[in-house]
C-alpha positions as CSV (number, residue, x, y, z in Angstrom):
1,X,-6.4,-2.5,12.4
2,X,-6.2,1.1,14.3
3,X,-4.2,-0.3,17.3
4,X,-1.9,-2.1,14.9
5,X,-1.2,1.6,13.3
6,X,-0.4,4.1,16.0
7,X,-0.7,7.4,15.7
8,X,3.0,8.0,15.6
9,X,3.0,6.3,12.4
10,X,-0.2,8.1,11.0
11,X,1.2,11.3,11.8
12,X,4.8,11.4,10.4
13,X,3.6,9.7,7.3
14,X,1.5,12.6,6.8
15,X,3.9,15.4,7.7
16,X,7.0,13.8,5.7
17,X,5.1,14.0,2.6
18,X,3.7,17.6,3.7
19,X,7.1,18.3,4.0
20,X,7.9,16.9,0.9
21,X,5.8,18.0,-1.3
22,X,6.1,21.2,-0.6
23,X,9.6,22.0,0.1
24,X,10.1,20.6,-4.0
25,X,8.4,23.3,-5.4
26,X,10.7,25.3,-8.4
27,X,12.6,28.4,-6.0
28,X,10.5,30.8,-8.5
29,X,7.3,29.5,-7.0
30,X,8.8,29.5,-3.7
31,X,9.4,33.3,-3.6
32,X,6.0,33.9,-5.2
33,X,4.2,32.4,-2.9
34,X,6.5,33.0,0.1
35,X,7.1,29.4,0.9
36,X,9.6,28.7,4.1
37,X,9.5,25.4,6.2
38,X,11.4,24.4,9.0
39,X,11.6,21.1,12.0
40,X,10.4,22.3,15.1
41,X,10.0,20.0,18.3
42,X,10.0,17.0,16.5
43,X,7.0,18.3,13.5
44,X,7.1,20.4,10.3
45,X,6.0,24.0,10.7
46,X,5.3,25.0,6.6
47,X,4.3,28.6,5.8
48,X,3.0,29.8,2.7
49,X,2.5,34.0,3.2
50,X,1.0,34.7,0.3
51,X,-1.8,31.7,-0.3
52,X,-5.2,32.9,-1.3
53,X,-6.7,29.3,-0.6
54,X,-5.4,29.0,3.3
55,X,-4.6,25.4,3.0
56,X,-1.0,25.4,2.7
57,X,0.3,26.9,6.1
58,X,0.1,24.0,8.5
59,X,2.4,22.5,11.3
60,X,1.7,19.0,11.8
61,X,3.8,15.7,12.8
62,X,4.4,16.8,16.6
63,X,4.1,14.4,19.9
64,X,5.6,11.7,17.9
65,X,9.6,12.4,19.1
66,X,8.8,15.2,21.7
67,X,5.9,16.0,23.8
68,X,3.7,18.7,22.2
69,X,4.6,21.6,25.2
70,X,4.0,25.5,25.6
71,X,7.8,25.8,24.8
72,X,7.1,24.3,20.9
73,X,3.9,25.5,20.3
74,X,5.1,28.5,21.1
75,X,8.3,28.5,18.9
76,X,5.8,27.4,16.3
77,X,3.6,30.6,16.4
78,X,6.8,32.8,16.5
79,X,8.0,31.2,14.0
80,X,4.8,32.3,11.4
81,X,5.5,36.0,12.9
82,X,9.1,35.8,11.9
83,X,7.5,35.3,8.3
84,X,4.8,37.9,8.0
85,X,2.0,34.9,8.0
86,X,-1.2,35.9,8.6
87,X,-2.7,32.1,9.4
88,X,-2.1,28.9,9.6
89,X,-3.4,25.3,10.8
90,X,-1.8,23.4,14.0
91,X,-2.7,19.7,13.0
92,X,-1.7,17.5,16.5
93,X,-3.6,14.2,16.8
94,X,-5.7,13.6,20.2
95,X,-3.7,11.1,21.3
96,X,-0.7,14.0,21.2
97,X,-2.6,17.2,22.9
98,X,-1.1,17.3,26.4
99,X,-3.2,18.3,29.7
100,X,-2.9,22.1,29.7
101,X,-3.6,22.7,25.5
102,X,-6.7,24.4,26.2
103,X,-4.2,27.0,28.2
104,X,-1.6,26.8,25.4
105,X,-3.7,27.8,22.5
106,X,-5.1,30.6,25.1
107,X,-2.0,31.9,25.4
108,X,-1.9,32.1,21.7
109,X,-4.6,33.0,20.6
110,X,-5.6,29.4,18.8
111,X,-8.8,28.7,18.0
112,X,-10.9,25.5,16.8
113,X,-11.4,24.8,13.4
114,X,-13.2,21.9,11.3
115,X,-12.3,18.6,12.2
116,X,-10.3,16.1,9.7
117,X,-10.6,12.3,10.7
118,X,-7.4,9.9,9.3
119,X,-7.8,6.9,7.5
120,X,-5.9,3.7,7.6
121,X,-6.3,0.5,5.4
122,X,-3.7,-3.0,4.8
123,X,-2.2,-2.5,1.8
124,X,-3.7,-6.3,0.9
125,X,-7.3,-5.1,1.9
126,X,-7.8,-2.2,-0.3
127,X,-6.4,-4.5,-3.2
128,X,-8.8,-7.1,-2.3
129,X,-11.9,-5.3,-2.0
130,X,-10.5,-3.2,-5.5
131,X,-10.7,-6.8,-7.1
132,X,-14.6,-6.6,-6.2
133,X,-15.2,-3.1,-7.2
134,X,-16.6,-2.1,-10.3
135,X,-14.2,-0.7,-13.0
136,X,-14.6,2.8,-13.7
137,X,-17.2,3.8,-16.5
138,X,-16.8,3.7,-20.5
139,X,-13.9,6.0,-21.6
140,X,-12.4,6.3,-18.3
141,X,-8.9,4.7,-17.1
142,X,-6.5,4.8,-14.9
143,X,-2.7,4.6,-15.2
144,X,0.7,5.8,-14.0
145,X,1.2,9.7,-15.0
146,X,3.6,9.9,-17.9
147,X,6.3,12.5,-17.2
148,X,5.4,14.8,-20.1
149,X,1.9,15.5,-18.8
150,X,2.6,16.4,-15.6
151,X,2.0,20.3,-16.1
152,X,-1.4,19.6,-17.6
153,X,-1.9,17.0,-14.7
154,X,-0.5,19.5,-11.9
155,X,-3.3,21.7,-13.3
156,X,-6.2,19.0,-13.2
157,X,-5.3,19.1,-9.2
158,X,-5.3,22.7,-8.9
159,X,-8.8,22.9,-10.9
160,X,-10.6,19.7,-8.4
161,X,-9.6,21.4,-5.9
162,X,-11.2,24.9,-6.4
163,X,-7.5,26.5,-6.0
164,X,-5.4,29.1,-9.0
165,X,-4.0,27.3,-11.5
166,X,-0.8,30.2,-11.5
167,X,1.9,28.9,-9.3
168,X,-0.1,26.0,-7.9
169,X,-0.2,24.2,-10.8
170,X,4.2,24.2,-11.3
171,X,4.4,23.7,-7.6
172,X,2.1,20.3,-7.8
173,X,3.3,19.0,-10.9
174,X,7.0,19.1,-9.3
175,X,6.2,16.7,-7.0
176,X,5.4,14.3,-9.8
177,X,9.0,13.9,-10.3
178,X,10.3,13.3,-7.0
179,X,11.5,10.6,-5.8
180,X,9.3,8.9,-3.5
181,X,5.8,10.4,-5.3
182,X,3.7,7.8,-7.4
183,X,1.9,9.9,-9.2
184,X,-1.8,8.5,-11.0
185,X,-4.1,9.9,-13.4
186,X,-7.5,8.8,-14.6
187,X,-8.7,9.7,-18.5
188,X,-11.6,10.2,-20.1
189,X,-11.7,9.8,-24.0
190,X,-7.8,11.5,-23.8
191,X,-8.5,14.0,-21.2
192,X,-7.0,14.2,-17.9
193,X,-9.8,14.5,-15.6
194,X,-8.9,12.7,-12.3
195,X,-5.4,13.1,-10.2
196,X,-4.4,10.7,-7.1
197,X,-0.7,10.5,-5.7
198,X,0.9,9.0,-3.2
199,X,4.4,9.5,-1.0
200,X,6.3,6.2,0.3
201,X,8.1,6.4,3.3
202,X,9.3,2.6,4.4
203,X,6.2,0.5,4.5
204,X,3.9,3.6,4.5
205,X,2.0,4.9,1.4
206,X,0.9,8.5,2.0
207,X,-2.5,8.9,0.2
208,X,-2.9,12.4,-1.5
209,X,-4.3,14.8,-4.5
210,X,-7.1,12.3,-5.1
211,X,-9.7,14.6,-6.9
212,X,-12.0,14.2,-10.5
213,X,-12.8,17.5,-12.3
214,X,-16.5,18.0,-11.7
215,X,-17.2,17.2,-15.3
216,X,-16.3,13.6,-14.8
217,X,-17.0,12.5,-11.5
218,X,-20.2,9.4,-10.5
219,X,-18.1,7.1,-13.1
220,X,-15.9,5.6,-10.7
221,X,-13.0,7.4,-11.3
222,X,-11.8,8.3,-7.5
223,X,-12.4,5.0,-6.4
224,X,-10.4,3.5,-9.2
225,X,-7.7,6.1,-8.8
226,X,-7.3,4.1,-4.9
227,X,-6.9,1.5,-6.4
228,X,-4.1,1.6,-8.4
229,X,-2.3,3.8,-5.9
230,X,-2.9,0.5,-3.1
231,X,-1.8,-1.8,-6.0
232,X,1.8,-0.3,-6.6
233,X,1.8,0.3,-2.8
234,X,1.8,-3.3,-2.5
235,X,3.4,-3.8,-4.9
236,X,6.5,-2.0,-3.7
237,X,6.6,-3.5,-0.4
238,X,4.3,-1.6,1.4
239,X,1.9,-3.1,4.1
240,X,-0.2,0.8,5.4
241,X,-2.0,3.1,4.0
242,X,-2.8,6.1,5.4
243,X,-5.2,9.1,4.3
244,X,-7.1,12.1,5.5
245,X,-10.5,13.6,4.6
246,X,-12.8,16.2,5.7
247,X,-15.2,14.6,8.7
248,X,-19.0,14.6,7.9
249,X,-20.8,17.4,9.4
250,X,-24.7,16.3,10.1
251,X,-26.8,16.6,7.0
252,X,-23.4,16.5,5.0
253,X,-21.8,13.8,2.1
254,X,-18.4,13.7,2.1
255,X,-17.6,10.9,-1.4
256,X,-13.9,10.7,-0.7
257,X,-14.8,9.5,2.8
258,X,-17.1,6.9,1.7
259,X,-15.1,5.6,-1.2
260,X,-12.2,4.9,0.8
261,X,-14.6,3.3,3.8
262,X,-15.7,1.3,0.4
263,X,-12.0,-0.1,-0.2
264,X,-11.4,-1.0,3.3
265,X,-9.8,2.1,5.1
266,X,-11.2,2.5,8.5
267,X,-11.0,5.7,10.5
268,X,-8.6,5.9,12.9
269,X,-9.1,8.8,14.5
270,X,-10.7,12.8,14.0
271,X,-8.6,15.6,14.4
272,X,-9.1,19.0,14.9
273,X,-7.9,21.9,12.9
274,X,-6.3,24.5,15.0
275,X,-6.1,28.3,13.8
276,X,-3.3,30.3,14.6
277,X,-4.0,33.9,13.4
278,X,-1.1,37.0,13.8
279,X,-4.1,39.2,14.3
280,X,-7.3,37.5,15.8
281,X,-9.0,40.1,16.3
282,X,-9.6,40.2,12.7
């Protein structure tokens, strides 16, 4: 399966939705949060300025269109000055980092971070093992987000996540209706306690959000919320899917790694987290 999904493919999938997803959020969350983006040798260079959490400023989607040089990475990192950012992530798969990066990000002041590894699956495998999986536990379900909710449901991703609910929460329930976003939510007894999304871009569906509020997690709620999102994948013609997780450090557990290895995704490749700081000396 990995050598029939290049990188090229994994990586722009990713990035488009990054893009996406972000660049949707209402204006007013924008300027509160100092969200700009821009294209930059061929990736997405996103900044968020003022994000408590850390996650949100990332440049990713690069070596696919142009080769990832000193020239772009360094009109990446000048770009984050020109915005007052204080950090972000460079995201470039291993296939992509040319000979001399270990000078690059020396010249930049990059350092390594933790390590993400992507995830690929046929659309037609993740439905067929779903068919053998058990359904999620009593009072829990699984269906399409209904418009209305999708404040309360941009919140339920905010709170699984660990992240403010103020600003977070408009920004995440805007993506719910925009086009190309398939928004999921799993309930229990009426409650929304589980969120999973996805972006489709041709015949690639974009995994993302996939989270249960601590409360309601060990009923099956994740691995049903993968599910559905590979069933209207399918469904709407698409034969990839693609997702990221945190890699397992010895002695660790990641669930979301091993409920997607349980529906058929198979990793394609780890990736490193790169850390661009303005100031790294601090």
């Amino acid at each position: 399966m990995n050598a029939l999904v290049p990188p090229s493919v994994t990586e722009q999938s990713e990035a488009e939705a990054m893009f996406r997803f972000e660049t949707a959020a209402p204006e007013s969350v924008r300027q509160a949060l100092g969200m700009t983006a821009a294209r930059i040798g061929g990736g997405v260079v996103l900044s968020m300025r003022n994000d408590p959490t850390t996650y949100w400023s990332k440049a990713l989607g690069f070596g696919v269109t142009t080769p990832v040089t000193a020239d772009v990475i360094g009109e990446v990192c000048d770009f984050y000055r020109s915005q007052d950012n204080p950090r972000a992530v460079i995201q470039i798969a291993p296939a992509f980092l040319p000979g001399d990066w270990d000078d690059i990000r020396g010249r930049e002041g990059i350092t390594e971070g933790s390590s993400w590894v992507k995830l690929v699956c046929p659309a037609d495998e993740a439905v067929a093992r779903a068919e053998a999986v058990e359904p999620p536990g009593a009072g829990m379900r699984v269906a399409p987000l209904e418009p209305e909710r999708a404040r309360e449901w941009g919140a339920v991703v905010t709170r699984a996540f660990g992240m403010p609910e103020e600003h977070y929460a408009q920004m995440t329930a805007a993506s719910a209706g925009t086009p190309g976003w398939h928004p999921f939510a799993a309930w229990l007894d009426g409650e929304i306690v589980g969120t999973g999304t996805m972006h489709v871009r041709g015949e690639t569906a974009q995994m993302f959000a996939g989270a249960v509020l601590p409360h309601a997690r060990k009923r099956g709620g994740q691995t049903a919320l993968l599910a559905a999102r590979a069933r209207k994948a399918r469904e709407l013609g698409c034969r990839v899917l693609v997702a990221e997780t945190g890699a397992e450090a010895p002695g660790t557990h990641n669930s979301s790694l091993h409920n997607m290895l349980r529906l058929g995704f198979e990793v394609a490749y780890e990736r490193r987290n790169w850390i661009w700081q303005a100031s790294p000396e601090a």
